[in-house]
DSSP file (Angstrom, degrees, kcal/mol; ACC not computed):
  #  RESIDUE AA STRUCTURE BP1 BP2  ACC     N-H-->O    O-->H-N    N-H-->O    O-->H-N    TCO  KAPPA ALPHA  PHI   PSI    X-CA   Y-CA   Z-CA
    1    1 A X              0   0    0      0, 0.0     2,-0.8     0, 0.0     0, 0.0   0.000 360.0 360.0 360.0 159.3   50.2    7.9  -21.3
    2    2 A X        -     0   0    0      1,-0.0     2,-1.0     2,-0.0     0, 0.0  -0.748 360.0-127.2-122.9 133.9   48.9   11.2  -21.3
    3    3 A X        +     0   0    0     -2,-0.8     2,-0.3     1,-0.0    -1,-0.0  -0.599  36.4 161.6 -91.5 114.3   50.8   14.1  -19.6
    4    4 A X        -     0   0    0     -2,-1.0     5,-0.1     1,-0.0    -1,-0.0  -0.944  35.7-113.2-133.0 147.1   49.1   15.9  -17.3
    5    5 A X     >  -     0   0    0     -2,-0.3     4,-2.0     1,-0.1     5,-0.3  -0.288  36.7-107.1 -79.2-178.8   50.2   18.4  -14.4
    6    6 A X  H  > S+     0   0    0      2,-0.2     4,-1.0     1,-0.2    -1,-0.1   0.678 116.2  51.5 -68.9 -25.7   49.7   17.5  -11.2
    7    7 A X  H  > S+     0   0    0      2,-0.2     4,-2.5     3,-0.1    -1,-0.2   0.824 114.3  48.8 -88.9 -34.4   46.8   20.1  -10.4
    8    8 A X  H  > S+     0   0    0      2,-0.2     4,-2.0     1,-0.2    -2,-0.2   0.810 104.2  54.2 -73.3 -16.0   45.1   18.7  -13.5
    9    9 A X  H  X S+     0   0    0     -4,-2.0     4,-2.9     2,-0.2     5,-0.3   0.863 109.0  55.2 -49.8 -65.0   45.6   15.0  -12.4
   10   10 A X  H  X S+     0   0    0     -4,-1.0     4,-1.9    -5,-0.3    -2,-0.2   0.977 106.7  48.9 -50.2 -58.1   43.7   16.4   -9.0
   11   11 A X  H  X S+     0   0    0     -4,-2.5     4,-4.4     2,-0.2     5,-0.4   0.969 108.4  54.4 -60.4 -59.3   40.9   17.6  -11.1
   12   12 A X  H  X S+     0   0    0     -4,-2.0     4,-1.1     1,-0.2     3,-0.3   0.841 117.0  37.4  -6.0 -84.5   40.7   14.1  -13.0
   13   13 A X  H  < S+     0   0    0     -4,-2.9    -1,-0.2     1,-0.3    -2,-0.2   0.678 110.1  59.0 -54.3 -40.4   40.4   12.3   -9.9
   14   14 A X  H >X S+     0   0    0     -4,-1.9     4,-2.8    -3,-0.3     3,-0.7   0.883 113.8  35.0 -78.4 -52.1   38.3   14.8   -8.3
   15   15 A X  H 3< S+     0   0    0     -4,-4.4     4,-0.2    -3,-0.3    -2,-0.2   0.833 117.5  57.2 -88.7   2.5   35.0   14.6  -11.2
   16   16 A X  T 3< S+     0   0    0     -4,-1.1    -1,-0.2    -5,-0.4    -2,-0.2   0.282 107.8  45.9 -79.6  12.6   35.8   10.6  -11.5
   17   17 A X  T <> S+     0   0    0     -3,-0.7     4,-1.1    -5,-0.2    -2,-0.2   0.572 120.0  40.6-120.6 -48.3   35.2   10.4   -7.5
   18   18 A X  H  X S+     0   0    0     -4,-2.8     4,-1.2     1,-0.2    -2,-0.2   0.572 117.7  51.9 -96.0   7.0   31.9   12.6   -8.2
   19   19 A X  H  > S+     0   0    0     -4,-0.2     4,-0.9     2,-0.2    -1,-0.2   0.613 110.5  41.8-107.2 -21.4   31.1   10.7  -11.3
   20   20 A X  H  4 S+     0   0    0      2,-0.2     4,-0.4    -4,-0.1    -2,-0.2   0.596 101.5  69.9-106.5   3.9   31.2    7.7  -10.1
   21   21 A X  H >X>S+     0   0    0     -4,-1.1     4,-2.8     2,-0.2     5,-1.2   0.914 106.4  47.8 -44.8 -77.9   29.4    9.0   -7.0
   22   22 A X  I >X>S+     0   0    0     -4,-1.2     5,-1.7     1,-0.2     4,-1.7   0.850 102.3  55.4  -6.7 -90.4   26.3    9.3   -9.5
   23   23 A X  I 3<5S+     0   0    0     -4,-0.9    -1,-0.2     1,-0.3    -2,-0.2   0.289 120.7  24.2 -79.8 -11.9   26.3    6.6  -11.0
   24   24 A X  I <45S+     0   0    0     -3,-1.0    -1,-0.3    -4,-0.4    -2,-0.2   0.450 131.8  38.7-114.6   0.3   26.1    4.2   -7.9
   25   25 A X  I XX5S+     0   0    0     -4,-2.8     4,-0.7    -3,-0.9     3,-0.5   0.717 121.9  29.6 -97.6 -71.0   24.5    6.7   -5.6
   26   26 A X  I 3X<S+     0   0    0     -4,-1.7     4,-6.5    -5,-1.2     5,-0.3   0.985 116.4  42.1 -43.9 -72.7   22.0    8.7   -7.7
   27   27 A X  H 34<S+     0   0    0     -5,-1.7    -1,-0.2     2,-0.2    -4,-0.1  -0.128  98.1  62.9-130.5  58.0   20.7    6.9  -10.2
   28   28 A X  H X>>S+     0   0    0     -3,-0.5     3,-5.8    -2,-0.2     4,-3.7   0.411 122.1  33.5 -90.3 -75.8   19.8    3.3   -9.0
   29   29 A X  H 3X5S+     0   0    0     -4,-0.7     4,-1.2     1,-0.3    -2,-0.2   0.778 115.3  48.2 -78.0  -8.0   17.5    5.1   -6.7
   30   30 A X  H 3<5S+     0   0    0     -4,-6.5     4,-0.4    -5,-0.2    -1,-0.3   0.611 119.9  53.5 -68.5   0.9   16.4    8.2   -9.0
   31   31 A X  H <>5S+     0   0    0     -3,-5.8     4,-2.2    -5,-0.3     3,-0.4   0.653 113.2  40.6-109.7 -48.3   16.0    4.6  -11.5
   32   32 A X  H  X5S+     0   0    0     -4,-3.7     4,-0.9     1,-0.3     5,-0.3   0.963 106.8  56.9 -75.8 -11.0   13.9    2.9   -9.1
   33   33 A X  H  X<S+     0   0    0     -4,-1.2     4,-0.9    -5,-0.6    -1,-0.3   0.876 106.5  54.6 -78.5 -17.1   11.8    5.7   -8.0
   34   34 A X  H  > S+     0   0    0     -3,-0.4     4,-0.9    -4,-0.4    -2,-0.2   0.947 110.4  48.4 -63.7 -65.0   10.8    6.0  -11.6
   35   35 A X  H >X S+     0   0    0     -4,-2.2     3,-3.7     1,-0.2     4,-0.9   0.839 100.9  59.3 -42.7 -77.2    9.8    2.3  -11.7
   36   36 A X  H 3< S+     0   0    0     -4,-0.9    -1,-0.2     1,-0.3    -2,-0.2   0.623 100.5  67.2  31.9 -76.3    7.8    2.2   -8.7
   37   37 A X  H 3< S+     0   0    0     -4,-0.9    -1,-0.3    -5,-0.3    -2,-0.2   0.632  97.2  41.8  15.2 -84.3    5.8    4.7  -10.4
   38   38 A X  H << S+     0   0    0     -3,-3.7    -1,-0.2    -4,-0.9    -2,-0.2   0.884  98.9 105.6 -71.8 -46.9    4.4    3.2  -12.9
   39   39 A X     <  -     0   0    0     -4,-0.9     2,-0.6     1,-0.1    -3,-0.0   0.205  64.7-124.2  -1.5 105.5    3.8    0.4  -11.0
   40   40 A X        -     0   0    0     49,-0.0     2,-0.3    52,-0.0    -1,-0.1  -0.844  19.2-155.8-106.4 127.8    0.5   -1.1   -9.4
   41   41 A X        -     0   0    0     -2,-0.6    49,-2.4    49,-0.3     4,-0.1  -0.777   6.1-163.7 -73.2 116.4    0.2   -1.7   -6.2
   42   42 A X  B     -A   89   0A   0     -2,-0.3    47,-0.2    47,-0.2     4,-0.1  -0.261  29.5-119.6-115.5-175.2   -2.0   -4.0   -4.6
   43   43 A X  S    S+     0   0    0     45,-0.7     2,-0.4    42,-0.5    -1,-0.1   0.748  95.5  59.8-106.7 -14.3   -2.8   -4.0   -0.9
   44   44 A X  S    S-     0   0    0     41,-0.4     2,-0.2    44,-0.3    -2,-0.1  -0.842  96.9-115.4 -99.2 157.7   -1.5   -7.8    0.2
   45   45 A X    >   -     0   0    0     -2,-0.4     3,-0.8     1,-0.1    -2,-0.1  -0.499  33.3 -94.4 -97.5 147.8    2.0   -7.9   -0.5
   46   46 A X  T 3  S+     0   0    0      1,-0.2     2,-0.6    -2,-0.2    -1,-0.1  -0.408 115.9  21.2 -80.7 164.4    3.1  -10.5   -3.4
   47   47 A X  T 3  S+     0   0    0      1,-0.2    -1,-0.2    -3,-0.1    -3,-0.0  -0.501 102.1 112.4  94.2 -68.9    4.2  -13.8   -1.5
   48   48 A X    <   -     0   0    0     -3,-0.8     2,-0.5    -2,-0.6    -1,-0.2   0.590  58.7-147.0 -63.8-175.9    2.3  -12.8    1.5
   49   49 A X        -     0   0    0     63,-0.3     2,-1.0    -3,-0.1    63,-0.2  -0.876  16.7-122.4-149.6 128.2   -0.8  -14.8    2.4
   50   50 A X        +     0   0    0     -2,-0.5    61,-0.2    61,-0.2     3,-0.1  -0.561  30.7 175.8 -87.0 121.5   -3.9  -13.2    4.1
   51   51 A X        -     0   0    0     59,-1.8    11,-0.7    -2,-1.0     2,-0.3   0.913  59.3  -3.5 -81.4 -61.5   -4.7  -14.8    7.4
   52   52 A X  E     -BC  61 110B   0     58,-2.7    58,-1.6     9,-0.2     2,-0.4  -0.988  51.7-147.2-146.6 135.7   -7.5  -13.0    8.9
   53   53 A X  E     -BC  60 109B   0      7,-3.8     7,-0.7    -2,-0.3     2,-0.5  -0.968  17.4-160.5-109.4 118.9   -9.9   -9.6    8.1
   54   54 A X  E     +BC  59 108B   0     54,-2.7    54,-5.0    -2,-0.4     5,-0.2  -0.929  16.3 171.9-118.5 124.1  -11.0   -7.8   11.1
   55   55 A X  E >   -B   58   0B   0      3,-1.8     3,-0.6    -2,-0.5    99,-0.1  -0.336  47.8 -99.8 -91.1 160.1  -14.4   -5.4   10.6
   56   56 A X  T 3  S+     0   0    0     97,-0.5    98,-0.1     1,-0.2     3,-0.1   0.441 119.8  26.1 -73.1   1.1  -16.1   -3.8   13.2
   57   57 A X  T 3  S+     0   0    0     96,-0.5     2,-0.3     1,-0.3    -1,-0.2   0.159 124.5  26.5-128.9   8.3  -18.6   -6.1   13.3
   58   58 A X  E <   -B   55   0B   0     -3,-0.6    -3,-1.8    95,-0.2    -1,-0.3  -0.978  56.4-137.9-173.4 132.6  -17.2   -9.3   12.0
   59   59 A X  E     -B   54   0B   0     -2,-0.3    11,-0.5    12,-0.2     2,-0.4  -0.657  14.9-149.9 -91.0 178.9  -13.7  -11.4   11.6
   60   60 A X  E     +B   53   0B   0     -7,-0.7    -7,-3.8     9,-0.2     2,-0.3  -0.874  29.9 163.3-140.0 113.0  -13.0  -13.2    8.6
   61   61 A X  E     -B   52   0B   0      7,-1.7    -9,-0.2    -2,-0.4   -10,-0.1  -0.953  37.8-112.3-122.6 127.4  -10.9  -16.2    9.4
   62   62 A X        -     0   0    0    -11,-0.7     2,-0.4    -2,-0.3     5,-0.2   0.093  22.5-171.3  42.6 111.5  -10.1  -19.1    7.7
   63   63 A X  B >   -D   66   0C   0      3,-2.9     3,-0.9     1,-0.3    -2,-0.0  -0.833  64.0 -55.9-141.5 103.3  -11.4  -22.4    8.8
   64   64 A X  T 3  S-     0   0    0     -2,-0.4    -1,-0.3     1,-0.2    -2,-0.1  -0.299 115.6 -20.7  69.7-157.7   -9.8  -25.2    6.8
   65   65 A X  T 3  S+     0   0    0     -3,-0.1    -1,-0.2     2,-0.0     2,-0.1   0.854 127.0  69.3 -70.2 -29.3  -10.3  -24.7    3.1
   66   66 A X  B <  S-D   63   0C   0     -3,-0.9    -3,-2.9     1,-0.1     2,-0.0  -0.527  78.8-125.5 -92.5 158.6  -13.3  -22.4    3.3
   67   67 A X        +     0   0    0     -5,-0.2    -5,-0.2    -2,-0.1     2,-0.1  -0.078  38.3 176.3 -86.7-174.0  -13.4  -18.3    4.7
   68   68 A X        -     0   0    0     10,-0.1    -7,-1.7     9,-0.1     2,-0.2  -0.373  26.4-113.9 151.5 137.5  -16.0  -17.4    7.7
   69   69 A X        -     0   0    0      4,-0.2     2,-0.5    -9,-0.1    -9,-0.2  -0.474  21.6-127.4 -96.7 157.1  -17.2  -15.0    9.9
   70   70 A X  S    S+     0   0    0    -11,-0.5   -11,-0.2    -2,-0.2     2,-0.2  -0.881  99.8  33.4-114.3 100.0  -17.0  -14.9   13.3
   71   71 A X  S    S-     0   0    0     -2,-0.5     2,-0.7   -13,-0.2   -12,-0.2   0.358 119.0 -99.5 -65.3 162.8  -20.1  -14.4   14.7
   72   72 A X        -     0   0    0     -2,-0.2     2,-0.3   -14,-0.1    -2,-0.2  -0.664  49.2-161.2 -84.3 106.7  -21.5  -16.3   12.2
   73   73 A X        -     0   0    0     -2,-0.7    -4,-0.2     1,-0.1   -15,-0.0  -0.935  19.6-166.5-118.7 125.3  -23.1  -14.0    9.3
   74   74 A X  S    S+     0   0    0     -2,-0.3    -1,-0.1     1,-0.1    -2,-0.0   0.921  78.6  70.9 -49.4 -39.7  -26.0  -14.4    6.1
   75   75 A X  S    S+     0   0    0     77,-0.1    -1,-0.1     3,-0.0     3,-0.0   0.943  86.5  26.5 -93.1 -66.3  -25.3  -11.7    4.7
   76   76 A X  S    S-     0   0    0      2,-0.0     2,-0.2     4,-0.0    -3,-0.1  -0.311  78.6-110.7 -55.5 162.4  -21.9  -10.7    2.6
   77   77 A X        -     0   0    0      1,-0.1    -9,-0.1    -9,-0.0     4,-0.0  -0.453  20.0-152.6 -62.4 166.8  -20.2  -13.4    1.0
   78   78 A X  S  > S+     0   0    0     -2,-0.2     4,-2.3     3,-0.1     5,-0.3   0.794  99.5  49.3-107.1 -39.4  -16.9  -14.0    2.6
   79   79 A X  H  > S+     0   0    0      2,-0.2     4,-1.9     1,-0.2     5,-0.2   0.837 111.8  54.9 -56.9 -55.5  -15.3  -15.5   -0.4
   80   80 A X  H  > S+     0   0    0      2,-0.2     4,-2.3     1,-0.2    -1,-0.2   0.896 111.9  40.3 -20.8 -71.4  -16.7  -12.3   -2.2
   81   81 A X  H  > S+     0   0    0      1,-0.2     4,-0.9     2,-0.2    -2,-0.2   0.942 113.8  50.1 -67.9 -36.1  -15.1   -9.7    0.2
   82   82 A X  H  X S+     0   0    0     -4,-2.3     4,-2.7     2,-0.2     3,-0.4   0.885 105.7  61.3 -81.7 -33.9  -11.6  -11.4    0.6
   83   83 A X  H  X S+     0   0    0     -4,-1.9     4,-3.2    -5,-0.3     5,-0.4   0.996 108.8  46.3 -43.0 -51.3  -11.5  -11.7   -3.5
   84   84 A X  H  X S+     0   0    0     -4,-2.3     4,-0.7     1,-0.3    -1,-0.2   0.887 108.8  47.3 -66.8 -34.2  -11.6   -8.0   -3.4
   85   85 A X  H  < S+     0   0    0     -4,-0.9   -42,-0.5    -3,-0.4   -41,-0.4   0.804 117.3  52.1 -72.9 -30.7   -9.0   -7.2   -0.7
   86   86 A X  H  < S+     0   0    0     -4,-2.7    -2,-0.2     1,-0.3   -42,-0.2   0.787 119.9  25.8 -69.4 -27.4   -7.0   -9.7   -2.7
   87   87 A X  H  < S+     0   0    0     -4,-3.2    -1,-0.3    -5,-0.3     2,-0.2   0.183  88.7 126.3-130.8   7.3   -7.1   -8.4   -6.2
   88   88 A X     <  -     0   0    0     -4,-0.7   -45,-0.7    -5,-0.4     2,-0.7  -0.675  45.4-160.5 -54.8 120.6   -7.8   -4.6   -5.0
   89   89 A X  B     -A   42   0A   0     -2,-0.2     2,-0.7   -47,-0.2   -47,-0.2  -0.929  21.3-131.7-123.8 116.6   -4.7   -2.1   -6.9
   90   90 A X        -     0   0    0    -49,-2.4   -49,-0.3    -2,-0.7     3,-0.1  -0.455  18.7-129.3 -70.4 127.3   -4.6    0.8   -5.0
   91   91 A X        -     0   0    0     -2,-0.7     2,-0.5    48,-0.2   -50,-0.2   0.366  43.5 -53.2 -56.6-152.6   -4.7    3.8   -6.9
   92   92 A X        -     0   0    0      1,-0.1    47,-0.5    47,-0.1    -1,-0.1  -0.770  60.5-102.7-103.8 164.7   -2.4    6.7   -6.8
   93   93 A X  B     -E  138   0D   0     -2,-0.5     2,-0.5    45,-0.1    45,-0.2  -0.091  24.9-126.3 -85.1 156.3   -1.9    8.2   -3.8
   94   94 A X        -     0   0    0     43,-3.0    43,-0.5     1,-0.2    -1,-0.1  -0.756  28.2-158.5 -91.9 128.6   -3.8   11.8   -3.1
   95   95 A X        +     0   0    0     -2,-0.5     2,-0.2    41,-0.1    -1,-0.2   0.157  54.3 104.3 -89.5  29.7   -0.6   14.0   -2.2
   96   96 A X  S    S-     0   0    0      1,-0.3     3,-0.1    41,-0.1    41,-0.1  -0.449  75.1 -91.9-106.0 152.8   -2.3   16.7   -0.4
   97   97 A X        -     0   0    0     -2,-0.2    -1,-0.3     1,-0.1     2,-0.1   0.039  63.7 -54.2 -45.9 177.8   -2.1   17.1    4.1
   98   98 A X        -     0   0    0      1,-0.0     2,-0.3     3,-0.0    -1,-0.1  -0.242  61.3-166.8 -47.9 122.5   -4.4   15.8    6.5
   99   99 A X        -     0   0    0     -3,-0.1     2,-0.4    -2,-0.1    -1,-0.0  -0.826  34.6 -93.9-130.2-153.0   -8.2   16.8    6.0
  100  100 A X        +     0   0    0     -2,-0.3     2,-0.5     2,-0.0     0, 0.0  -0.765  59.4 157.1 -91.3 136.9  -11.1   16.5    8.0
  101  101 A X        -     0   0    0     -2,-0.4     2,-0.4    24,-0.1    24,-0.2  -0.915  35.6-132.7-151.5 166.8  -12.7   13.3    7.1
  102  102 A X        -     0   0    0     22,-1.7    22,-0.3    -2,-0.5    24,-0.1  -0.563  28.0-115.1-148.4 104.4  -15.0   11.2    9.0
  103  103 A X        -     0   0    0     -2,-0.4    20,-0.3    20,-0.2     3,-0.1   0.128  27.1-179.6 -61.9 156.9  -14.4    7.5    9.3
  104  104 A X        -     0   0    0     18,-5.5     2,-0.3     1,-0.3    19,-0.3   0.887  66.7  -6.8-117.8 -74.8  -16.7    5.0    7.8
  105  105 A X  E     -F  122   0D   0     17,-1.5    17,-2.0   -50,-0.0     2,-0.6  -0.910  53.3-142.0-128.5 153.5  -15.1    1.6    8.7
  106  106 A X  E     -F  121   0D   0     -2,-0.3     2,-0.2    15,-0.2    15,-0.2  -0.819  19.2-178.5-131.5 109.6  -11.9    0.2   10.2
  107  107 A X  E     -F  120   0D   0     13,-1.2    13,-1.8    -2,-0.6     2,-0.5  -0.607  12.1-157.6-103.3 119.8  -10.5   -2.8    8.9
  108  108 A X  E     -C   54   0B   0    -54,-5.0   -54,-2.7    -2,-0.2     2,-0.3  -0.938   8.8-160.8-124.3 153.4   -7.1   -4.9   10.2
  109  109 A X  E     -C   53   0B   0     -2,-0.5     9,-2.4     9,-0.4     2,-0.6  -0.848   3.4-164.1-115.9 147.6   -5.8   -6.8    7.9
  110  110 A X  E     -C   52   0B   0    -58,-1.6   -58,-2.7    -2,-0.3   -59,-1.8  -0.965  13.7-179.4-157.2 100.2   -3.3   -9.8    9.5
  111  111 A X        -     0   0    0     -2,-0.6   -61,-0.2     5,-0.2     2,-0.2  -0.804  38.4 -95.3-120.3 173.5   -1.1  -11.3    6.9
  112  112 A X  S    S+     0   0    0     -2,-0.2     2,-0.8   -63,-0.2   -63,-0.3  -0.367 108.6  34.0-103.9 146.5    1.5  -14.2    7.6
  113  113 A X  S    S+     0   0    0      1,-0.4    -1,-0.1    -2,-0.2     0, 0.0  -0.969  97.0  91.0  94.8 -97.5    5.3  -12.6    8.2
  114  114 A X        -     0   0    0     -2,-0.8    -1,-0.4     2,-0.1     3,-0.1   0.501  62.3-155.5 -90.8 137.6    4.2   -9.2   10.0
  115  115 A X  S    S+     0   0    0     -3,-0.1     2,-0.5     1,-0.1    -1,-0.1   0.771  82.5  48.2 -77.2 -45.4    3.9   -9.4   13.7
  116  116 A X  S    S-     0   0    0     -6,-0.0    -5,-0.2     1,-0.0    -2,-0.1  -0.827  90.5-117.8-103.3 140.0    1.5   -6.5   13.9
  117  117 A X        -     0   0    0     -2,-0.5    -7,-0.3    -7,-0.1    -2,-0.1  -0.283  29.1-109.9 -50.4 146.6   -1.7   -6.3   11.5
  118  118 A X        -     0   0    0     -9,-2.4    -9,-0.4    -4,-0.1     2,-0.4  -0.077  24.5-141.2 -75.4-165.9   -2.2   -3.5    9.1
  119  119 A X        -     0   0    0    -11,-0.2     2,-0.3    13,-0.1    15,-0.2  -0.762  19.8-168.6-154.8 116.9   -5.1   -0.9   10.1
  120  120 A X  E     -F  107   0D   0    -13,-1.8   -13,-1.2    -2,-0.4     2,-0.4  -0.852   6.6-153.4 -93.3 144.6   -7.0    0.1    6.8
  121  121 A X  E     -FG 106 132D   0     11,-2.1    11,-4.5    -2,-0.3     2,-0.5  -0.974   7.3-157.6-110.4 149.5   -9.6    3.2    7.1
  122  122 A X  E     +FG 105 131D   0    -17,-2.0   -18,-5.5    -2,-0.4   -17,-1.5  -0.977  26.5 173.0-117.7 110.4  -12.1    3.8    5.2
  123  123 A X  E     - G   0 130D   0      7,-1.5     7,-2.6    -2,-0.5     2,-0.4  -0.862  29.2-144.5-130.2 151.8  -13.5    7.4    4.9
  124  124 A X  E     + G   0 129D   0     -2,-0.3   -22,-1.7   -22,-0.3     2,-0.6  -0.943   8.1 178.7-123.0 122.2  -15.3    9.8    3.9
  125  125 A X  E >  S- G   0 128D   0      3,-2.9     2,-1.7    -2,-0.4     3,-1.0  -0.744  77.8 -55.8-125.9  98.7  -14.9   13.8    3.2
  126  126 A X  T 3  S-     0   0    0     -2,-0.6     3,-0.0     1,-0.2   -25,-0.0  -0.565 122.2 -19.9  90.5 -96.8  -17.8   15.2    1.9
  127  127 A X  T 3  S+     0   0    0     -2,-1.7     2,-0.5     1,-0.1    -1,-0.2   0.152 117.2 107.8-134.3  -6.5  -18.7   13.0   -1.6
  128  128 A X  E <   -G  125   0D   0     -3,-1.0    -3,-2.9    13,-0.1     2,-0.2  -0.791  59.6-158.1 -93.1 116.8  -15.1   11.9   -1.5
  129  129 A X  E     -GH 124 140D   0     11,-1.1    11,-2.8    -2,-0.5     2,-0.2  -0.662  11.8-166.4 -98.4 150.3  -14.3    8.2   -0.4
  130  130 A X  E     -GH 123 139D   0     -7,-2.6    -7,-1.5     9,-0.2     2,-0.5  -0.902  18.3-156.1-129.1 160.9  -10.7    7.6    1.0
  131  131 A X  E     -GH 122 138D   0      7,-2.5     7,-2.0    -2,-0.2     2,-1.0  -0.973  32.7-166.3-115.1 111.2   -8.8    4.2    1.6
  132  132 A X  E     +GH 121 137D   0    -11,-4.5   -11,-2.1    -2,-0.5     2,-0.3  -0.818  22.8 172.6-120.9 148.8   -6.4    5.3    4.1
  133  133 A X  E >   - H   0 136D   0      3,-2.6     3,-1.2    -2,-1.0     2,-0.3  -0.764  66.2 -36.2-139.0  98.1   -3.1    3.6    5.5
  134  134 A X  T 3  S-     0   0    0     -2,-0.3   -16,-0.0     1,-0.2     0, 0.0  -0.730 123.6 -34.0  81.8-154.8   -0.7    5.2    7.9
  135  135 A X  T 3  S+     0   0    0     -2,-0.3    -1,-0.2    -3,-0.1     2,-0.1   0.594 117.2 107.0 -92.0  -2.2   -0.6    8.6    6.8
  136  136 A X  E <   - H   0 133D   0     -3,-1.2    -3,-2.6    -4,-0.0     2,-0.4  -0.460  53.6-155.2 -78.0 141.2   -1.1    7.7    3.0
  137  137 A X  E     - H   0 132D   0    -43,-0.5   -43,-3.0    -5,-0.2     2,-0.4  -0.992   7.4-163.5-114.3 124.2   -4.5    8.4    1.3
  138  138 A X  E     -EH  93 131D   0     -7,-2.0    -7,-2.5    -2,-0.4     2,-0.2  -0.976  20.2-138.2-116.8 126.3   -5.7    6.5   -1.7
  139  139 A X  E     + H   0 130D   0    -47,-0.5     2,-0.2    -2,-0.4    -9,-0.2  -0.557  43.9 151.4 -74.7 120.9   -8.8    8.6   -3.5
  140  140 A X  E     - H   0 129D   0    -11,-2.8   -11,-1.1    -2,-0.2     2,-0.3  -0.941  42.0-101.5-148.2-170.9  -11.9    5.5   -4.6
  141  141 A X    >>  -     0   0    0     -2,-0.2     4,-2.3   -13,-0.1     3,-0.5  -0.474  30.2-105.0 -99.6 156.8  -15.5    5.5   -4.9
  142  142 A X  H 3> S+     0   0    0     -2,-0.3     4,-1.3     1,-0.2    -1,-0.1   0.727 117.5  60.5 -73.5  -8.7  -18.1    4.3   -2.6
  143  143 A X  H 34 S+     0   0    0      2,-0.2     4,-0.5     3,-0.1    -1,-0.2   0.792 111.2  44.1 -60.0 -39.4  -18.8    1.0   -4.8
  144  144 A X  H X> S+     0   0    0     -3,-0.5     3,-1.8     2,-0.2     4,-1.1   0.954 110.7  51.7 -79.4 -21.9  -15.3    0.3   -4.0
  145  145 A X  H 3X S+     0   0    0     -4,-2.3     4,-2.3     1,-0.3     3,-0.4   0.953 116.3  47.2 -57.2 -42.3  -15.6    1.4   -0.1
  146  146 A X  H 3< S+     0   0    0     -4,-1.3    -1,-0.3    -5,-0.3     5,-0.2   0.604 104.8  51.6 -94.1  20.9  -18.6   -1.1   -0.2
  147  147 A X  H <4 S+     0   0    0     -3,-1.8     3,-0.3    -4,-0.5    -1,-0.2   0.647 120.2  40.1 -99.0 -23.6  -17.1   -4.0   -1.8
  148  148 A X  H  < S+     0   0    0     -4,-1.1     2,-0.5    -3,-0.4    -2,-0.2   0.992 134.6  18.2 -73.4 -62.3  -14.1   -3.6    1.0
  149  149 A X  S  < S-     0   0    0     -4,-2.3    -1,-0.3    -5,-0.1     5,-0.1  -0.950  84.5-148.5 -99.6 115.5  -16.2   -2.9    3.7
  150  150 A X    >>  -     0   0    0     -2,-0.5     4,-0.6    -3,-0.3     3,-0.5  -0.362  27.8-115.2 -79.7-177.7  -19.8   -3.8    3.2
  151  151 A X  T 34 S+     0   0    0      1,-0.2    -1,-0.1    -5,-0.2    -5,-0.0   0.555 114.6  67.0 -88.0 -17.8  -22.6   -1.4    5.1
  152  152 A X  T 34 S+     0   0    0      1,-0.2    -1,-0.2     2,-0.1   -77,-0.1   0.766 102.3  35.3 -90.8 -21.4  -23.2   -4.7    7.0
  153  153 A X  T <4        0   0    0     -3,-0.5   -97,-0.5     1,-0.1   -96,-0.5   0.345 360.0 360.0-114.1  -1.3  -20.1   -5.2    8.9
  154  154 A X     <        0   0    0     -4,-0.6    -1,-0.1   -98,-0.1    -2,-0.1   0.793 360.0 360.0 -77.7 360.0  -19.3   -1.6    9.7
């Protein structure tokens, strides 16, 4: 056993208390914020199941096996547009404030477990299209704005 005085005993104890403070405090979440990261992130949640798309012009519900809008529309596919919301990986997120933007369409997206629907925007500043959710902004291009929202349902 190793003979130590009593203030050096305190010190022991004292960086094994902040050491093991670390190591279950720190860095699980500095480990998972790393992960996360790398990560892509898609806009239905895995598991989740996408009920209903509501446009400003249009629902997309689910009738049976097949999609459909309500009113009853030629023109997008429905099958088309829900593929895209499905298999859509958001980029990364633009970290800058608030800017002045002017929205282009507004989308709620109503997947099964949430009580409330999501509210996607779709926006514009200048030549820059944004996907926005909450206060988060995802930078894409206007082929992806018009595969989410087509020009026909805003």
């Amino acid at each position: 056993m190793l003979r130590l005085s009593r203030q050096s005993w305190n010190n022991l104890i004292i960086f094994g208390v902040l050491a093991l403070f670390f190591l279950f405090y720190i860095a699980p979440s500095h480990l998972a914020f790393m992960l996360s990261r790398d990560q892509t992130i898609s806009i239905v949640a895995p598991g989740q199941k996408l009920l209903q798309l509501q446009f400003p012009r249009a629902t997309l519900k689910q009738a049976g096996p097949v999609w459909r809008f309500e009113p009853q529309l030629d023109q997008p596919v429905p099958e088309t547009i829900l593929q895209h919301w499905l298999n859509f990986q958001l980029p990364a997120a633009k970290p800058e404030g608030p800017q002045i933007m002017a929205q282009v369409c507004r989308v709620l997206l109503y997947q099964s477990g949430e009580a409330q629907p999501m509210l996607w925007l779709i926006a514009v500043d200048q030549q820059q299209w944004y996907l926005q959710y909450q206060q988060v902004i995802f930078p894409i291009d206007q082929a992806t704005a018009d595969k989410l929202c087509p020009p026909s349902l805003r």
